[in-house]
LODO-756069 format. One record per residue (C-alpha): residue number from 1; residue in three letters; x, y, z. Coordinates in steps of 0.05 Angstrom, whole numbers, plus 5000, padded with zeros to 4 digits. Example, Ala and Ser with C-alpha at 12.3 -4.5 7.8 and 13.67 -1.06 7.14 Angstrom:
2
<pt seq="1" type="Ala" x="5246" y="4910" z="5156"/>
<pt seq="2" type="Ser" x="5273" y="4979" z="5143"/>
//
This chain:
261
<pt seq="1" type="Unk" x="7856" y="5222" z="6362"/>
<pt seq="2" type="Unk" x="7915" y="5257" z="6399"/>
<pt seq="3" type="Unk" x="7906" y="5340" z="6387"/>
<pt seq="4" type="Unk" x="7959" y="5368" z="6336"/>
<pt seq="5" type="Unk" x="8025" y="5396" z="6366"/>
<pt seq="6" type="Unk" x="8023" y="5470" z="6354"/>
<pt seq="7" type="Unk" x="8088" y="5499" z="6332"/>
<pt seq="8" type="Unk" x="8112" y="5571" z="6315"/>
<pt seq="9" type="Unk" x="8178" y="5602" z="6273"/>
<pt seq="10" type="Unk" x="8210" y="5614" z="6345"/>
<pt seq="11" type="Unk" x="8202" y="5543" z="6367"/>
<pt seq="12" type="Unk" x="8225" y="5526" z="6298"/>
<pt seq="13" type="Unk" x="8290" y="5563" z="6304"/>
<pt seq="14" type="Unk" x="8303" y="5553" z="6384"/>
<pt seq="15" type="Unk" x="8297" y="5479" z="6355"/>
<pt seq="16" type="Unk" x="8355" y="5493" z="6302"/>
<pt seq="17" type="Unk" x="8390" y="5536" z="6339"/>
<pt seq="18" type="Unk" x="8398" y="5487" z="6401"/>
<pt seq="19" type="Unk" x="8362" y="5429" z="6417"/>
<pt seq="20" type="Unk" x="8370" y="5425" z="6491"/>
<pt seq="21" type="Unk" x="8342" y="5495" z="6503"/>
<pt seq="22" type="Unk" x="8292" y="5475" z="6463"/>
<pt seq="23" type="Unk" x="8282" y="5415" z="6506"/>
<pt seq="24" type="Unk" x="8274" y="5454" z="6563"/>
<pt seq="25" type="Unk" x="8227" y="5501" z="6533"/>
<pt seq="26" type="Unk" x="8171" y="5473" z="6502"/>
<pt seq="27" type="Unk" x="8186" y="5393" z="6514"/>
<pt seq="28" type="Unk" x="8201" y="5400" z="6597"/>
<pt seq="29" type="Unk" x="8167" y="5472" z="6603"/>
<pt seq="30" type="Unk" x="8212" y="5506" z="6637"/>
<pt seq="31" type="Unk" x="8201" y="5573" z="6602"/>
<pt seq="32" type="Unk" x="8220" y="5630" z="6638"/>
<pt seq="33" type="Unk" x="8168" y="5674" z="6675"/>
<pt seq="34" type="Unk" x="8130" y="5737" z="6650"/>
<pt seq="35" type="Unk" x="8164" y="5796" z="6663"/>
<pt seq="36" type="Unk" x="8145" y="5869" z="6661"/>
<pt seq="37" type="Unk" x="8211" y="5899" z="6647"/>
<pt seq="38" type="Unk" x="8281" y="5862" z="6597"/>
<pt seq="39" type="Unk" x="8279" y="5864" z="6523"/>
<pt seq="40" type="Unk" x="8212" y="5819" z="6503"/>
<pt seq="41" type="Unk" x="8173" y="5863" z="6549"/>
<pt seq="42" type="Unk" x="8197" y="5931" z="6522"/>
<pt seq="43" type="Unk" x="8200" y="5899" z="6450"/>
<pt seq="44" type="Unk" x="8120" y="5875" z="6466"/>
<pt seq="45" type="Unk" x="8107" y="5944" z="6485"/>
<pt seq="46" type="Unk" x="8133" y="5976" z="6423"/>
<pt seq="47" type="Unk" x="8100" y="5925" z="6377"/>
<pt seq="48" type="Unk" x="8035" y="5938" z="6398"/>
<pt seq="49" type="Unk" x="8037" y="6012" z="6396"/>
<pt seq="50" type="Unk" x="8057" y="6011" z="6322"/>
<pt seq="51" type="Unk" x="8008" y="5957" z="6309"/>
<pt seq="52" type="Unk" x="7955" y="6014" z="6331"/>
<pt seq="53" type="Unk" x="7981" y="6057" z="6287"/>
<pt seq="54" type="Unk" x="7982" y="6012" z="6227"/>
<pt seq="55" type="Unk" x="7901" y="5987" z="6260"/>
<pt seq="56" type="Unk" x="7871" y="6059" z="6259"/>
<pt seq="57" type="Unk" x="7922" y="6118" z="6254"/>
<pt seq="58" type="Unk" x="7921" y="6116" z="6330"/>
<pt seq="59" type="Unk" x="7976" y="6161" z="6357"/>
<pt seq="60" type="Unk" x="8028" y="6105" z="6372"/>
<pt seq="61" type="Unk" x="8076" y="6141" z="6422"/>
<pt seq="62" type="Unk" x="8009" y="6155" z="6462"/>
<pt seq="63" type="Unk" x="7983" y="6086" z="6456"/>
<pt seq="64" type="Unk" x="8057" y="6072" z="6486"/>
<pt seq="65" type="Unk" x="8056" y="6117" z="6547"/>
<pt seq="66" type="Unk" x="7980" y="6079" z="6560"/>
<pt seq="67" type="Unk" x="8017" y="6013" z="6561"/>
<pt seq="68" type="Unk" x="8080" y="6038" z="6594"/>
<pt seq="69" type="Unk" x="8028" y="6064" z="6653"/>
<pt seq="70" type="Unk" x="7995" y="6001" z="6649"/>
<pt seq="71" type="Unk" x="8066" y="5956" z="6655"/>
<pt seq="72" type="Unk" x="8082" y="5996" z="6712"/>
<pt seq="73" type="Unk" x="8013" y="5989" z="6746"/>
<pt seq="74" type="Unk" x="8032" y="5913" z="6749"/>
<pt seq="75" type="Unk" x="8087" y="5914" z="6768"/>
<pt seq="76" type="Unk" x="8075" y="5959" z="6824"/>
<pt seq="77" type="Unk" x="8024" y="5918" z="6847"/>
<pt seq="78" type="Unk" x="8060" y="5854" z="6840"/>
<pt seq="79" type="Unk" x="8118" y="5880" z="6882"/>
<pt seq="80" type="Unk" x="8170" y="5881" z="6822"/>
<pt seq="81" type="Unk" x="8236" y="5889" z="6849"/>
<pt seq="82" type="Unk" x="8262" y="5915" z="6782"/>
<pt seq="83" type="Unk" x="8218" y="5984" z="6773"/>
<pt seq="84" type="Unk" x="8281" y="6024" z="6759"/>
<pt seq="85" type="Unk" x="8300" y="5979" z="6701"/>
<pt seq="86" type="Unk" x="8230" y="5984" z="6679"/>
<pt seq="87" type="Unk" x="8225" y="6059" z="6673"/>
<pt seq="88" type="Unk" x="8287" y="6054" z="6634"/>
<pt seq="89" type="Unk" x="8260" y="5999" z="6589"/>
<pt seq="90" type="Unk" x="8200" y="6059" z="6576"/>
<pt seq="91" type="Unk" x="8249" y="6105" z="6556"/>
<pt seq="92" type="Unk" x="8281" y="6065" z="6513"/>
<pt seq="93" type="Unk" x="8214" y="6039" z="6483"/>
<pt seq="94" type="Unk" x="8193" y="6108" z="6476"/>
<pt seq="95" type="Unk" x="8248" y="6128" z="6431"/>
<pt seq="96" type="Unk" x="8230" y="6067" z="6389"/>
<pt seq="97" type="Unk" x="8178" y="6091" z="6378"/>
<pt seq="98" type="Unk" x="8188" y="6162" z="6364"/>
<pt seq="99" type="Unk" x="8250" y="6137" z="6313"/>
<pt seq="100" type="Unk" x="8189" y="6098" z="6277"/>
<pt seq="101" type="Unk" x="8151" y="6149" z="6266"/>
<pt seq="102" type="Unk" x="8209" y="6203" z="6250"/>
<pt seq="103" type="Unk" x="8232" y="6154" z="6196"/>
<pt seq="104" type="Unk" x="8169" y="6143" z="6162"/>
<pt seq="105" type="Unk" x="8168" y="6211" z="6158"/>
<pt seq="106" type="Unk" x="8229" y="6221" z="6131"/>
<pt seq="107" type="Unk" x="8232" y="6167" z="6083"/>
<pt seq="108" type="Unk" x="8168" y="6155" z="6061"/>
<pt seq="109" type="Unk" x="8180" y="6079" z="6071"/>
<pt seq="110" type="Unk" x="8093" y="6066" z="6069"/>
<pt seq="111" type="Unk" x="8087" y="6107" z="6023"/>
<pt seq="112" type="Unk" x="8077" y="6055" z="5953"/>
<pt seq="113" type="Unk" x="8036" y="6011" z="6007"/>
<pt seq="114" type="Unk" x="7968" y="5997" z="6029"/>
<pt seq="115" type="Unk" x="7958" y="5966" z="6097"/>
<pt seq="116" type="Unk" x="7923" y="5893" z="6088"/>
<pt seq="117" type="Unk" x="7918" y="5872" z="6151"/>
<pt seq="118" type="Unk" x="7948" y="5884" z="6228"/>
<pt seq="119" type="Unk" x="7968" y="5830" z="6268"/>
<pt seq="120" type="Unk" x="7930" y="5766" z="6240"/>
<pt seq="121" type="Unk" x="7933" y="5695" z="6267"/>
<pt seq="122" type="Unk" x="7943" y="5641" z="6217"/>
<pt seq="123" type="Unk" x="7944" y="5568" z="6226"/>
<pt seq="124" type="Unk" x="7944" y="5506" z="6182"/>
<pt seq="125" type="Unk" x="7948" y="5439" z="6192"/>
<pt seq="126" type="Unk" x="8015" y="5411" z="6167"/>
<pt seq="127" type="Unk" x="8047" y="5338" z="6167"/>
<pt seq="128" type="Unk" x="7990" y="5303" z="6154"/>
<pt seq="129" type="Unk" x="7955" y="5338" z="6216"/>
<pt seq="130" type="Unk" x="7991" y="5325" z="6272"/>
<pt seq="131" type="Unk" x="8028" y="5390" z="6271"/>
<pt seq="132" type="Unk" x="7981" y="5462" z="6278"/>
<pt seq="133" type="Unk" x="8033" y="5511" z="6251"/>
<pt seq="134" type="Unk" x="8022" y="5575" z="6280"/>
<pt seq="135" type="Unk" x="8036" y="5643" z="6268"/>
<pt seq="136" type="Unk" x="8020" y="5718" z="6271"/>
<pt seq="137" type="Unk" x="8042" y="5769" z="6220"/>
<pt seq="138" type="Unk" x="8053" y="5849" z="6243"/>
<pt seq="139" type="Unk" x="8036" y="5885" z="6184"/>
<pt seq="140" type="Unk" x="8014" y="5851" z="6110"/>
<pt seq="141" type="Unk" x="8023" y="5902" z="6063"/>
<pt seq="142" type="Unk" x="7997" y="5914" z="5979"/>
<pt seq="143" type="Unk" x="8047" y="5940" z="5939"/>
<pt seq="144" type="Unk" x="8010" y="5994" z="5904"/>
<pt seq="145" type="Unk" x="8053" y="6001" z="5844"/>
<pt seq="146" type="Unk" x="8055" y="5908" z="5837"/>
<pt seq="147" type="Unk" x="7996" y="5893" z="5871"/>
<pt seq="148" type="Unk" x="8045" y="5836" z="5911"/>
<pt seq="149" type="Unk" x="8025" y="5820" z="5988"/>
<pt seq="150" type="Unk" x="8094" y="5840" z="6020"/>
<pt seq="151" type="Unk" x="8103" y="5804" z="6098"/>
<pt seq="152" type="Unk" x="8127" y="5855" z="6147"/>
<pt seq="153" type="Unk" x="8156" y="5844" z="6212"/>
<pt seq="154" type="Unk" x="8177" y="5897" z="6271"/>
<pt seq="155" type="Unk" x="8241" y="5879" z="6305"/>
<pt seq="156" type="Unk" x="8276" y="5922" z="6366"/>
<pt seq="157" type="Unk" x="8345" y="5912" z="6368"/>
<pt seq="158" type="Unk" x="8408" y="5925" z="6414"/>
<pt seq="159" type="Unk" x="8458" y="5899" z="6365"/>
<pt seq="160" type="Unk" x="8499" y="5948" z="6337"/>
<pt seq="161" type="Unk" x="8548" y="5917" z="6313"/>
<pt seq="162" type="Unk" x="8517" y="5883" z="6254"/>
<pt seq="163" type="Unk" x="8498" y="5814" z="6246"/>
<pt seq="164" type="Unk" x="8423" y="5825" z="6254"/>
<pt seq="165" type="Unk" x="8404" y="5824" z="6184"/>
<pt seq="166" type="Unk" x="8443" y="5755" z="6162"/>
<pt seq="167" type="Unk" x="8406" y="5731" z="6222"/>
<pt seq="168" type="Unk" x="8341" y="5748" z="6205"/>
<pt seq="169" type="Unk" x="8351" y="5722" z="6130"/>
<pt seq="170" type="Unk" x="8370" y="5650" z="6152"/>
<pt seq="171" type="Unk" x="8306" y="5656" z="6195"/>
<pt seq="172" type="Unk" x="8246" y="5607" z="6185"/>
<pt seq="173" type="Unk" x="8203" y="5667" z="6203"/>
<pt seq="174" type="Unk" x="8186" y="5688" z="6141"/>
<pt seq="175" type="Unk" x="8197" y="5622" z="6104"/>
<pt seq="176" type="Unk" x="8135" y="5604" z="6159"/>
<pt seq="177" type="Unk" x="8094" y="5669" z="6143"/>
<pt seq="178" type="Unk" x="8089" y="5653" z="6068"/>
<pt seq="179" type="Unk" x="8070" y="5585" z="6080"/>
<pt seq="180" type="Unk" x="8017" y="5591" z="6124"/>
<pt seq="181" type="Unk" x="7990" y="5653" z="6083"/>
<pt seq="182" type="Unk" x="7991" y="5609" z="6019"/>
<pt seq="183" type="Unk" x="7954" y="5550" z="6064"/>
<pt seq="184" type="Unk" x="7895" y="5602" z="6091"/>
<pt seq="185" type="Unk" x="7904" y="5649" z="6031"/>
<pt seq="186" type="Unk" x="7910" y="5596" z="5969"/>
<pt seq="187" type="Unk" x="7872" y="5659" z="5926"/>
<pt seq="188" type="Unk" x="7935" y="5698" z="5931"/>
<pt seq="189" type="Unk" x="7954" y="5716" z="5868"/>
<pt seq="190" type="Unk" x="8029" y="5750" z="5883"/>
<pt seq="191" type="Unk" x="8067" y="5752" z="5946"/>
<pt seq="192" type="Unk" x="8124" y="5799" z="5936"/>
<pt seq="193" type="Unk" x="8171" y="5775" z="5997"/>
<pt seq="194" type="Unk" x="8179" y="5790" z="6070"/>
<pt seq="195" type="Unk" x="8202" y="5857" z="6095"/>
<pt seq="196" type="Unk" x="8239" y="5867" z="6163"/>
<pt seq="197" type="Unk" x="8244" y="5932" z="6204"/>
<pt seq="198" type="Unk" x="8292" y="5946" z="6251"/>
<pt seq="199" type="Unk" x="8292" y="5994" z="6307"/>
<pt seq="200" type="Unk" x="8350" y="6004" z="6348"/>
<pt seq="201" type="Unk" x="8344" y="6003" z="6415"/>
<pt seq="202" type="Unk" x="8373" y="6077" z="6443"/>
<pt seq="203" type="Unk" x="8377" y="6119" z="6510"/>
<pt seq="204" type="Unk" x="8384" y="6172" z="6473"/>
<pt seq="205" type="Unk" x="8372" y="6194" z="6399"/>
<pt seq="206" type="Unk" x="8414" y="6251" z="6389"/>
<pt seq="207" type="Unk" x="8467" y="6200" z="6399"/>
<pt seq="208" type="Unk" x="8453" y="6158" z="6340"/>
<pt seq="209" type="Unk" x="8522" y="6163" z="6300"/>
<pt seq="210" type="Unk" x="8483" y="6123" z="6240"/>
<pt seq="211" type="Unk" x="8409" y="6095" z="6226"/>
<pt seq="212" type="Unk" x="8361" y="6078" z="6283"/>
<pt seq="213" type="Unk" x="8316" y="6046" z="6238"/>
<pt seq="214" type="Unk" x="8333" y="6003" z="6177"/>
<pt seq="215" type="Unk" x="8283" y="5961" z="6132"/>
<pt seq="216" type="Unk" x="8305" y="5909" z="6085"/>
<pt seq="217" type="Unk" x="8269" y="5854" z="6039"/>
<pt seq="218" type="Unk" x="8289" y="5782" z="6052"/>
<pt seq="219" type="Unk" x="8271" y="5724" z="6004"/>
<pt seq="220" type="Unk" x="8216" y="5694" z="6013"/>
<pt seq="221" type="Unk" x="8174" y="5687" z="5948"/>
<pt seq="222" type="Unk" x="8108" y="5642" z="5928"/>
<pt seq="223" type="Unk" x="8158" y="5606" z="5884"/>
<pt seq="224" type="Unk" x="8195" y="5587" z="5946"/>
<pt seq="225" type="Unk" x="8134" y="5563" z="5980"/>
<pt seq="226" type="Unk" x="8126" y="5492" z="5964"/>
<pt seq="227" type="Unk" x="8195" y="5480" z="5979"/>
<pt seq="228" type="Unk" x="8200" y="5511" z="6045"/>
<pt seq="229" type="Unk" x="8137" y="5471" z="6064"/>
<pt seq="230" type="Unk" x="8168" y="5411" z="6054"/>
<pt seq="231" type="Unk" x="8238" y="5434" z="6099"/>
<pt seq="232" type="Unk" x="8193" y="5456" z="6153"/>
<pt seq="233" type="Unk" x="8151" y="5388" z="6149"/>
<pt seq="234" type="Unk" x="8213" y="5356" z="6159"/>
<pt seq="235" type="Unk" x="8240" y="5398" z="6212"/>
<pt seq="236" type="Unk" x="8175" y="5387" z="6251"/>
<pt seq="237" type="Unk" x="8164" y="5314" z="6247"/>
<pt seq="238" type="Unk" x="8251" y="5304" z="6274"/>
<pt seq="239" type="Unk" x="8226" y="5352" z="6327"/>
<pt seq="240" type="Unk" x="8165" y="5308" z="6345"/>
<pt seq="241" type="Unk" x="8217" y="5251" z="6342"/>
<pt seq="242" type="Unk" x="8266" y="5283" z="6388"/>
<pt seq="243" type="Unk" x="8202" y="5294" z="6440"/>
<pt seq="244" type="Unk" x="8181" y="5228" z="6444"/>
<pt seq="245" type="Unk" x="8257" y="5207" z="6450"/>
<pt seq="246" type="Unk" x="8268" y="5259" z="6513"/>
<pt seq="247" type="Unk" x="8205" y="5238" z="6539"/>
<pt seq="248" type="Unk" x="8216" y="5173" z="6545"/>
<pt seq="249" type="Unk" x="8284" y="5176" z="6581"/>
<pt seq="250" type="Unk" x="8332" y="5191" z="6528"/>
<pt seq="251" type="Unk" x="8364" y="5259" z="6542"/>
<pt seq="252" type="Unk" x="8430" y="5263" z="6506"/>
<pt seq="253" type="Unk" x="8388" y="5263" z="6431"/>
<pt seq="254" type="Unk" x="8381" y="5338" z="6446"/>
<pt seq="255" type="Unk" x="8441" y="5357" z="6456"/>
<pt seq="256" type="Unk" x="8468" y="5428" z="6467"/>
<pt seq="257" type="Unk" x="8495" y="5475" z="6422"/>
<pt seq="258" type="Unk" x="8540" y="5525" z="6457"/>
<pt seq="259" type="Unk" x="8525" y="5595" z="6436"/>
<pt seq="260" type="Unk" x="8564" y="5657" z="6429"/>
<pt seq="261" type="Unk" x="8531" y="5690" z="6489"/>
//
C-alpha cells in the first residue's frame, strides 16, 4: 500500500494561491535552501522564543539572544556571506520580541486564558487515507470565563500597509487547525475560534506611529468543522490529481498565477 501524502495549511494555500509554485515546491522539490538570515529565519527565531515563554515562563528575549548566538554560530561556520543582514534580522527579531512582551503587559491580552498546550503536532488521516494532514498549533488556549479551546497563531509581519488580516482570514490555516484538533481531539466539547497575533516587524520601536502588535479572532468554529473538512478533502484529492498529471508529463495543468510581488 503506497504511504499517505502528508500535506500542511501552507502547501494547501501555496496550492490555491498558485499552482506552478506549488509544482515546483513540493511536486519537483525545488524548495529553496535553509537560510540563517531573511524573514522565515528571523520569524523562526521569534516563534520559538515565545513558545518558551508560553512552555515554562522562560524569559523569551533571553531564550532569543541564545538562538540569535546560536544562528550566528552557523552561519559563521558555514561561511555565510550574509552576516550583516543577519545581525540585522536579530535586531529586528529582538524587538519582536520585546513588543510581545510590552503588549501583554499592557493589555492584558492572556489574561482570561489558560495555556493548553505549546506547540503540538497533530495529524489525521483524511481522504480515505491517502492524505496525512499535518499540522502544528503555537499556543491552544482555555477561555477561562467559556471554557472554549481558542487556536492561536504567532505571525511577524513587515506589511504595514494593511492587508494582513483579510489575508489571514481567507487562510486554510485555521480552517486546518480545527479540523485536525476535532480528528485527534473528538472529546472537545467547545472550540471558541482561532486567534492571530501580529507582530510588526521594526528597526526601531520608538518609531512605531501606531500598534506593533495586533490580535484578532478569525472564524473558525466546531460548527464550521464538518464543512471545512469536506473543502479541504476536495482541495487535496485535485492536488493529488494535478501531481500525477505533472508527473507524468503534463505541465501546463498547473499553471501560474501571477502575483502582486
Amino acid at each position: 500500500t503506497d504511504a499517505p501524502v502528508v500535506v500542511t495549511h501552507s502547501e494547501l494555500n501555496m496550492f490555491l494561491s498558485c499552482r506552478r509554485k506549488w509544482a515546483w515546491y513540493f511536486v519537483h522539490d525545488r524548495q529553496k535552501p535553509e537560510r540563517h538570515h531573511g524573514p522565515l529565519a528571523l520569524g523562526s527565531r521569534v516563534h520559538a522564543a515565545i513558545e518558551e515563554y508560553y512552555k515554562d515562563g522562560s524569559d523569551p528575549i533571553a531564550a532569543h539572544e541564545r538562538l540569535a548566538a546560536e544562528a550566528v554560530a552557523r552561519a559563521e561556520a558555514d561561511g555565510e556571506r550574509f552576516i550583516d543582514t543577519l545581525y540585522e534580522d536579530i535586531i529586528v527579531g529582538r524587538n519582536c520580541v520585546i513588543a510581545h512582551q510590552q503588549w501583554l503587559e499592557d493589555t492584558g491580552a492572556d489574561s482570561n486564558y489558560d495555556v493548553e498546550m505549546v506547540e503540538e503536532k497533530l495529524e489525521a488521516p483524511i481522504l480515505g487515507g491517502r492524505v496525512l494532514l499535518r499540522g502544528k498549533v503555537d499556543v491552544m488556549f482555555r477561555e477561562r470565563d467559556s471554557g472554549a479551546l481558542f487556536i492561536s497563531d504567532l505571525k511577524t509581519s513587515g506589511n504595514w500597509w494593511g492587508g494582513q488580516r483579510e489575508l489571514l482570514e481567507r487562510s486554510y490555516q485555521h480552517h486546518v487547525y480545527l479540523a485536525l484538533t476535532q480528528l485527534v481531539h473528538p472529546e472537545t466539547e467547545f472550540i471558541g475560534g482561532a486567534l492571530y497575533t501580529v507582530i510588526k516587524k521594526m528597526r526601531n520601536l520608538d518609531r512605531a506611529t501606531g500598534p506593533v502588535v495586533e490580535r484578532f479572532r478569525a472564524p473558525a468554529t466546531r460548527r464550521m468543522a464538518a464543512t471545512k473538512l469536506r473543502q479541504i478533502e476536495a482541495i487535496c484529492a485535485e492536488m493529488l490529481r494535478v501531481a500525477d498529471e505533472v508527473r507524468g508529463g503534463n505541465e501546463d495543468i498547473a499553471y501560474p498565477t501571477p502575483q502582486q510581488a
